[in-house]
C-alpha positions in Angstrom: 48.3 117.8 113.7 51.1 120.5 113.9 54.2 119.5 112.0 57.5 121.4 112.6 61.3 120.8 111.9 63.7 122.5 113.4 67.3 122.5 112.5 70.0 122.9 114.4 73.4 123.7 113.1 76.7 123.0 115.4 80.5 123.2 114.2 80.7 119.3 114.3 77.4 118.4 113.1 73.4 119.0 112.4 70.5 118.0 114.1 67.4 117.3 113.0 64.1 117.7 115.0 60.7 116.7 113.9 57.6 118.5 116.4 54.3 116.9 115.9 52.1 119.0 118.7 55.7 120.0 119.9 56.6 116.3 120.8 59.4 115.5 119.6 58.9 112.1 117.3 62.2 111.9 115.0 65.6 112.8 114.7 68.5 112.7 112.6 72.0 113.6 113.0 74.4 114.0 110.8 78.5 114.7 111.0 79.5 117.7 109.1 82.5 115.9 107.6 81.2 112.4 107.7 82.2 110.4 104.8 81.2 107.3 103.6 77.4 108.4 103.6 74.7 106.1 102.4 74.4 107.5 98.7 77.9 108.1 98.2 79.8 107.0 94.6 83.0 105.9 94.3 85.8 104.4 92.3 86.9 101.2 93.9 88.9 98.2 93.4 88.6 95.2 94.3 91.1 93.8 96.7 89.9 90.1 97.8 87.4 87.4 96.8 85.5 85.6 99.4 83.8 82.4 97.7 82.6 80.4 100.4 80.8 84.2 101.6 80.4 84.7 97.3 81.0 87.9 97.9 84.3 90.1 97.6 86.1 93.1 100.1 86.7 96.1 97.7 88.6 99.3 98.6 87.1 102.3 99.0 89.5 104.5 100.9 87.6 103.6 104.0 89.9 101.6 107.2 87.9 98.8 106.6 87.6 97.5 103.6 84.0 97.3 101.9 81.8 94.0 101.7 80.0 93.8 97.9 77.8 90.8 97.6 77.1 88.7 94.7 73.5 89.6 95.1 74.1 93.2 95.4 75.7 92.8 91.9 72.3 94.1 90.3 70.8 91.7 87.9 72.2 94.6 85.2 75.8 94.3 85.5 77.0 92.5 82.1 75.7 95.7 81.0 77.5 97.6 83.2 80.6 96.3 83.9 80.7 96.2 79.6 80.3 100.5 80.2 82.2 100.6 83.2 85.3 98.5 81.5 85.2 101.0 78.4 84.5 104.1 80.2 88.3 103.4 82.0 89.8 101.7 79.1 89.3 104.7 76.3 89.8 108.1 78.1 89.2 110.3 75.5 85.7 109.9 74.9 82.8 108.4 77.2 80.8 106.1 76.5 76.6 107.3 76.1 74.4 104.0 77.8 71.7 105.7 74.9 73.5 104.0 72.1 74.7 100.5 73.7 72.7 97.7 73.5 71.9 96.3 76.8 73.6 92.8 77.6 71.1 89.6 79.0 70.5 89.8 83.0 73.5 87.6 85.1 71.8 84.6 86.7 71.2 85.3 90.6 72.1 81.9 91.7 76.0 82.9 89.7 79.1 82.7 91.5 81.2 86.2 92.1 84.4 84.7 91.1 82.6 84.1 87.8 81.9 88.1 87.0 85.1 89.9 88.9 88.4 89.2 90.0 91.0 91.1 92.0 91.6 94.1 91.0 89.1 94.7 88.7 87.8 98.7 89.5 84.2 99.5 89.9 81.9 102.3 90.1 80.2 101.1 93.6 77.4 103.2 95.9 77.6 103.0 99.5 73.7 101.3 101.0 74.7 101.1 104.4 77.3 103.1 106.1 80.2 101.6 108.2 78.5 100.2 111.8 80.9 99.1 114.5 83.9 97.4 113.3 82.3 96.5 109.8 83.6 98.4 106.8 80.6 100.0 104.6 78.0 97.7 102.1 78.5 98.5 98.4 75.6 98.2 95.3 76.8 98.0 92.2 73.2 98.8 91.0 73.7 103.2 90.8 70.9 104.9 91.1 70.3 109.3 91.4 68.0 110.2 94.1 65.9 113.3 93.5 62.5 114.4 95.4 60.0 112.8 92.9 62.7 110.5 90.8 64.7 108.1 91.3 67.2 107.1 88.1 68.2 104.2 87.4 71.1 103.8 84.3 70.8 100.1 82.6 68.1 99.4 83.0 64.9 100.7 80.9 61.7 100.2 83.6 59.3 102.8 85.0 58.2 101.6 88.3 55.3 104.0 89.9 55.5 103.9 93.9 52.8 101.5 95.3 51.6 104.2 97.7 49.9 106.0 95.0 46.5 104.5 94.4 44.6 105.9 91.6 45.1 104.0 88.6 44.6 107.0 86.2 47.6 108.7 88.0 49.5 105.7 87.2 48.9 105.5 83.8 49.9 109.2 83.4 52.8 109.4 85.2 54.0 106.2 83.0 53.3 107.6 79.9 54.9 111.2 80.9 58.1 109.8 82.3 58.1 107.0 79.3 58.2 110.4 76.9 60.8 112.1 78.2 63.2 109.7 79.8 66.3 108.4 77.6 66.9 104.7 76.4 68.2 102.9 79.2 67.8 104.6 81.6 64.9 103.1 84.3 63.1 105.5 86.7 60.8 104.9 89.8 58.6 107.0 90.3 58.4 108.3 94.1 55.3 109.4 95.6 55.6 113.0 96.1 55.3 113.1 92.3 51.4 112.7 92.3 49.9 115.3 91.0 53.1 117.1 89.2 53.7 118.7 86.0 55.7 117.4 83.1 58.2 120.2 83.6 58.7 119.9 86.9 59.3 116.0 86.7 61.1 116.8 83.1 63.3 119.6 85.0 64.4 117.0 88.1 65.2 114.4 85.4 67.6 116.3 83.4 69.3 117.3 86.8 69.9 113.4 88.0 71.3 113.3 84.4 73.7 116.0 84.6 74.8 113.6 87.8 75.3 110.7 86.2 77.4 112.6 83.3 79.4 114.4 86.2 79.9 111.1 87.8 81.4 109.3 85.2 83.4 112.2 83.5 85.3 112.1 87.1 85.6 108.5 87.1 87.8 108.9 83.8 90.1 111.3 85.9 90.9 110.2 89.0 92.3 107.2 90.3 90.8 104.2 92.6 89.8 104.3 95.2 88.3 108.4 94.6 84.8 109.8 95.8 83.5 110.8 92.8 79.4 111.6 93.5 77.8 113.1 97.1 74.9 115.1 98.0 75.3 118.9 97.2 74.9 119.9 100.3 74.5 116.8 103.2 71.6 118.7 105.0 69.3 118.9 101.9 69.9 115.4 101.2 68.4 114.4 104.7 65.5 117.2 104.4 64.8 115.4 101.1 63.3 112.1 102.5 61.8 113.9 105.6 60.7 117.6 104.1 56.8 117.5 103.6 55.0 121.0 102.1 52.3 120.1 104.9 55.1 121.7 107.7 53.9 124.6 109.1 56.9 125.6 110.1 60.7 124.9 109.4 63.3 126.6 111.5 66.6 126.9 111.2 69.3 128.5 113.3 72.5 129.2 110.6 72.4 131.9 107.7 73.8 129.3 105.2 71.5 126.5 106.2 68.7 128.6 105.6 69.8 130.0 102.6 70.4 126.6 101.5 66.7 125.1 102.7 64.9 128.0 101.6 66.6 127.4 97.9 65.2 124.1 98.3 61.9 124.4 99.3 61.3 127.6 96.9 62.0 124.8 94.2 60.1 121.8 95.6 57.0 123.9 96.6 57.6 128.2 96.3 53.8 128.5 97.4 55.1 127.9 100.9 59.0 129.0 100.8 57.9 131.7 103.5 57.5 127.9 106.0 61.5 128.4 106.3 62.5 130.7 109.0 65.8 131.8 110.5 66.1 131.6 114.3 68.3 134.1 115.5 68.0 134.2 119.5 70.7 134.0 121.7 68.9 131.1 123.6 69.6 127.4 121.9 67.7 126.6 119.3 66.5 123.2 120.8 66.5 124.9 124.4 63.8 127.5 123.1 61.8 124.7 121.2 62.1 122.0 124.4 63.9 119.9 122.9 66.6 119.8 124.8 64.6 118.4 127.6 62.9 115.8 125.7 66.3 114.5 124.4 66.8 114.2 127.8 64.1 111.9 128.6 63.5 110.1 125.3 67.2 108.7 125.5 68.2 107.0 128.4 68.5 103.6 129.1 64.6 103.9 131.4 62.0 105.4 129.2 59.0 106.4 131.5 55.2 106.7 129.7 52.3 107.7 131.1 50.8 105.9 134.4 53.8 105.2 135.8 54.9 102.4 133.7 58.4 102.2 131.5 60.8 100.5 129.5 64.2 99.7 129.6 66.3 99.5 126.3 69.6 97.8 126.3 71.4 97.6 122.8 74.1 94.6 122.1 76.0 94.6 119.1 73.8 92.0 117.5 69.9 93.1 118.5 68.2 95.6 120.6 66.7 94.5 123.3 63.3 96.0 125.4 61.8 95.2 128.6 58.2 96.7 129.5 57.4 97.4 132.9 54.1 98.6 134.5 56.1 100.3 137.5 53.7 101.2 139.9 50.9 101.5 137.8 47.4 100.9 139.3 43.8 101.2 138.1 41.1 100.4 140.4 38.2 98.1 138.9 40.3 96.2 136.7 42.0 92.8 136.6 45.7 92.1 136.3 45.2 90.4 132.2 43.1 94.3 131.6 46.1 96.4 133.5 48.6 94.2 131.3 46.8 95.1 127.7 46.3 98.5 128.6 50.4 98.8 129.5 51.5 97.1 126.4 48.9 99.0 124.0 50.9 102.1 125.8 54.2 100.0 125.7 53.7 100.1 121.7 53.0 103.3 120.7 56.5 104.6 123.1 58.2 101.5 121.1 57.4 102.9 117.9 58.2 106.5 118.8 61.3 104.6 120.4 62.6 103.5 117.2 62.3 106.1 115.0 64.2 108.6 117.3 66.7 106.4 117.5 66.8 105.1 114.1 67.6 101.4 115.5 67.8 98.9 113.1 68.3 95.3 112.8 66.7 92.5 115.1 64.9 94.1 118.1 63.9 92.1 120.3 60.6 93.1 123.2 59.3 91.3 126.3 55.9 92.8 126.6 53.8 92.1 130.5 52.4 88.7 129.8 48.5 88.2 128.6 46.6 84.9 128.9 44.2 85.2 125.9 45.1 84.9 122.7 42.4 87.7 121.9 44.7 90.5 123.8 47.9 88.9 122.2 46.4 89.6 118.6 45.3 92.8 119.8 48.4 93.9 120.7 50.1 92.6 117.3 47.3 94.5 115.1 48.3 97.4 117.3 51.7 97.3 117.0 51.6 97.2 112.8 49.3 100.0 113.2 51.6 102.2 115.2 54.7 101.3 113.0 53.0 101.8 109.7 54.0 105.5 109.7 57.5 104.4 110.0 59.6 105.5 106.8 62.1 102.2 107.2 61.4 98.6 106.0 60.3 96.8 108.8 58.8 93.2 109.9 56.8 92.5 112.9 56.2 89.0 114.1 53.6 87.6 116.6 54.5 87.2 120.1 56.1 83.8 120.5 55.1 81.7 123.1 57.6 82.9 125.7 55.5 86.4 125.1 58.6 88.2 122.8 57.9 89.9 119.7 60.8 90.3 117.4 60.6 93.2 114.6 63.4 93.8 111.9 64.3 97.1 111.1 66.3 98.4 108.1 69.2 99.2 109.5 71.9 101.9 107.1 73.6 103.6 109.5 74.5 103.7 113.4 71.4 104.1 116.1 71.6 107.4 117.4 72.6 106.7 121.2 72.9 110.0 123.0 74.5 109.9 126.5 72.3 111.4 129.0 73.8 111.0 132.3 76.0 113.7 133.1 79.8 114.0 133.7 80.8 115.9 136.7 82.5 118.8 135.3 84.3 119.3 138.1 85.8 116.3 139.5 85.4 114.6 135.5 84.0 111.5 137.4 86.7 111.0 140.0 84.3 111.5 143.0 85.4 114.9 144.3 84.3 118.6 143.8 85.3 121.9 144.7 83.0 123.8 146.9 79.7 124.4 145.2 79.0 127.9 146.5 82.3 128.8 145.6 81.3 128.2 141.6 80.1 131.8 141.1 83.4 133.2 141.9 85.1 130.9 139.5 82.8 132.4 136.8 83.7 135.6 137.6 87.5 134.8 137.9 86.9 133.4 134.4 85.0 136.6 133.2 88.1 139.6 134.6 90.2 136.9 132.7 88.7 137.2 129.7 87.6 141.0 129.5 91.0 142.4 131.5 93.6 139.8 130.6 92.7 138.7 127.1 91.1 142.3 125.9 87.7 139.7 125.0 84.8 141.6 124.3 81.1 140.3 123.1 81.5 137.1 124.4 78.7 135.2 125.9 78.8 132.5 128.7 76.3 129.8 128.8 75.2 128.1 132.3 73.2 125.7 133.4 69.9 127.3 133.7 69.8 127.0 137.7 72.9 128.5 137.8 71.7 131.4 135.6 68.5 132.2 137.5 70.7 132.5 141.0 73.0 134.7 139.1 69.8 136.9 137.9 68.0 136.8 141.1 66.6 140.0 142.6 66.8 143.6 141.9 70.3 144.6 142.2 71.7 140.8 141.3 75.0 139.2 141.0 75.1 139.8 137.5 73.7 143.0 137.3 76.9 144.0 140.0 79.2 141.7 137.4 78.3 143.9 134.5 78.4 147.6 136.3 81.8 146.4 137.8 83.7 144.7 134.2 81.4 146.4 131.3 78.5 145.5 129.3 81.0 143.5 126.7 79.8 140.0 127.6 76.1 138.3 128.4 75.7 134.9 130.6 72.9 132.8 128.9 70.9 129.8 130.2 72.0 126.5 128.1 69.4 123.1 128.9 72.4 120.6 127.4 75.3 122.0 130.2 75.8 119.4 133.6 74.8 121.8 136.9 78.6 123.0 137.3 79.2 123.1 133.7 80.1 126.6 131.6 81.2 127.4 127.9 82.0 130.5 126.3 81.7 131.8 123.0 83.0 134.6 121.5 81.1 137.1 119.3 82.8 135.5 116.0 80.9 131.4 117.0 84.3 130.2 117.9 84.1 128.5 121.8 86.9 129.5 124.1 89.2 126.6 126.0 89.2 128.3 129.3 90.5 125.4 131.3 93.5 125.2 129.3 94.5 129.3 129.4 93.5 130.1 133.2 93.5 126.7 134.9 96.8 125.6 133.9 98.0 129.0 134.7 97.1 128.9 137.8 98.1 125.4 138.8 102.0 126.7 137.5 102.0 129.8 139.6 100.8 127.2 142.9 103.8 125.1 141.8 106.4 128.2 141.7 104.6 129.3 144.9 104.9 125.8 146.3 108.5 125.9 145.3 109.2 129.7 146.6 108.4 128.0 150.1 110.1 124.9 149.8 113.4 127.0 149.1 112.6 129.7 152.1 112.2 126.7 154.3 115.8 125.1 153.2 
């Protein structure tokens, strides 16, 4: 199977495509200046006490203030909160976790009001980011995430991921983390560590180190509630989960991204560093790699699969909810319990696909085509795990119920991705009227003497729906071609899959995208209204 990423870099944010046979199976977006990431440290402080919840609402810095549960206290924190209270309390000196002596674990079944109190300031990590009109979920239980580590201060185990099977490998890695790691400090070892050397797991761990040192050197500086530990560099930190040295290819369409993920894979594997390749055509990244189009179909709220059956995905704020349809399927030869399976079997494997490119999460909720015999029903469970094993996410999958529903949790830490794919008039902006159609290629070229003769613009390239762009290329001598020989060579019009039918944009040759609307349109809407007046007075 052919594995690709392909990363695509915007002002506002970063997408993240992964091709397997160029279908498009998972994606991740991320806000260029999001904050309150899952991963994220902070200073907090604690602002309220819920008993009868035995949890508390800290501050953050965030609008909504952040829920920390008793349980997500971390069976550690005597030991902890014992560092944590010195480390703010004596501010010339901090405190090493090497020389204390590790307090007895707090009893799970304990009462918050028992351990904290209003006010009190903590060093908390962010698990799940803020989701609707809930503030973000706070760990007191830090941990350092690296590609083959994960550390783990106050606490002195080595846990070695279940995924790797050979019992020898175990026992080595044990031993060689249990050598170099410092006293209380716990590690688990992830499984992309199989197999490596002692100074590449040796180099990784003095790194998450150096992060916990920079973390709480900051902590003695600044003031709650302060960020005080994030990801270098957000786009690395998603690439760390997902990146696998199998990829035969990883592309990336900005000079500092690359620069940034070939750094990253040269370290994590330099035998293939040459995977990582800039893309530097004037066609969209995603356009040229059909993604575009794929978004397209893989998002809306109908989700057609082969034969001509679908599903239909409605999200509340509580579940997600999917209905599977055979459509208009038919298949000659077989009975209706047969054409059922063989649409749910199908049904499944879209499901699964489903939720991993949206990255849904919590309680979903599907009402397969009902079956009869139990046989099919089990069938269809069996498949189901099967098809979701591959899924990175903690999940649990239950057997139909006797209304034929299947429920499945899904670890949910941030928002599902929900990208709009209907389309906005850009003409009328949904108010049910247009301008004439075939009058749309003179508004580009009213747009383009604008820019070149008005505004002295040159190098600037206009992106069009890609119908609009083949009409304008058409033939020998063609629109464009007469566009060019009559205003210059100083601009290029460019086919763009995400842009509505009547839909343009403009960007100049420094990346920065040009607010025609605002500079001719509302120009020419004051010189009607002078016009409009002019006539009024010549008719008084």
């Amino acid at each position: 199977m052919k594995s690709e990423l392909v990363v695509n870099v915007q002002p506002s944010d970063v997408s993240i495509a992964l091709l397997e046979d160029s279908r498009l199976v998972s994606m991740q977006k991320e806000s260029r200046n999001v904050s309150y990431a899952v991963g994220d440290i902070y200073l907090a402080k604690v602002k309220k006490l819920m008993p009868g919840l035995n949890a508390s609402f800290v501050n953050v810095g965030h609008e909504k203030d952040a829920f920390l549960h008793y349980l997500d206290l971390g069976s550690h924190f005597s030991s902890y909160f014992s560092f944590v209270q010195q480390l703010l309390n004596d501010k010339k000196r901090l405190p090493s976790i090497s020389k204390m002596k590790l307090l007895p674990d707090i009893d799970k079944h304990g009462a918050i009001t028992d351990v904290i109190q209003p006010g009190t300031e903590l060093l908390v990590q962010i698990v799940k980011e803020p989701i609707s009109t809930k503030g973000p979920r706070l760990t007191t239980e830090i941990t350092f995430t690296g590609r083959y580590l994960v550390l783990i201060p106050f606490c002195d185990k080595i846990s070695i991921s279940q995924k790797i099977k050979s019992t020898e490998e175990k026992l080595r890695l044990r031993q060689l983390i249990g050598s170099i790691k410092p006293k209380n400090f716990g590690v688990i070892v992830r499984t992309s560590a199989e197999g490596k050397r002692v100074a590449e797991l040796n180099h990784e761990l003095k790194t998450l180190l150096k992060c916990w040192d920079d973390t709480i050197a900051k902590a003695q500086k600044l003031e709650a509630p302060a960020l005080l530990f994030e990801e270098e560099s957000r786009i690395v930190g998603v690439l760390r989960d997902i990146f696998s040295p199998t990829f035969e290819n990883v592309y990336v369409n900005d000079a500092d991204t690359f620069a940034q993920i070939s750094k990253y894979v040269n370290l994590i594997a330099p035998e293939r560093k040459d995977i990582v390749k800039l893309y530097d055509d004037e066609v969209p990244i995603f356009d040229h790699f059909n993604i575009t189009k794929q978004i397209k179909s893989s998002f809306g709220k109908t989700v057609s699969f082969k034969s001509g059956a679908y599903i239909i995905i409605e999200h509340t704020e509580a579940l997600h909810v999917i209905d599977v349809n055979s459509g208009n399927r038919t298949k000659a030869g077989t009975d209706q319990e047969s054409n059922a399976l063989d649409v749910n079997m199908r049904a499944a494997d879209e499901i699964a696909r489903q939720l991993r490119l949206r990255d849904m999460g919590g309680i979903i909720v599907i009402d397969f085509i009902d079956m009869n015999k139990a046989e099919h029903r089990q069938r269809l469970y069996e498949h189901m795990k099967e098809v979701m094993a591959n899924d990175r996410a903690r999940h649990n999958i239950l057997q139909l119920s006797k209304f034929g529903l299947m429920q499945i949790t899904r670890q949910r830490v941030r928002p599902a991705m929900d990208i709009t794919t209907t389309e906005s008039c850009p003409s009328c902006f949904g108010k049910g009227e247009v301008q004439p159609s075939l009058l749309f290629t003179d508004t580009l070229y009213e747009k383009i003497e604008y820019l070149i003769k008005d505004l002295k613009v040159k190098g600037f390239k206009m992106y069009v729906h890609p119908f609009i762009d083949a009409y304008l290329k058409k033939g020998t001598f063609s629109i464009y071609r007469r566009w060019r020989l009559k205003l210059g060579f100083g601009f290029k019009i460019i086919p763009d899959q995400s842009l509505a039918y009547l839909q343009y944009r403009v960007i100049d040759k420094k990346g920065n995208e040009l607010d025609l609307k605002e500079e001719k349109d509302l120009e020419s809407s004051s010189t009607k209204n002078k016009s409009k007046t002019k006539n009024r007075n010549q008719e008084e």
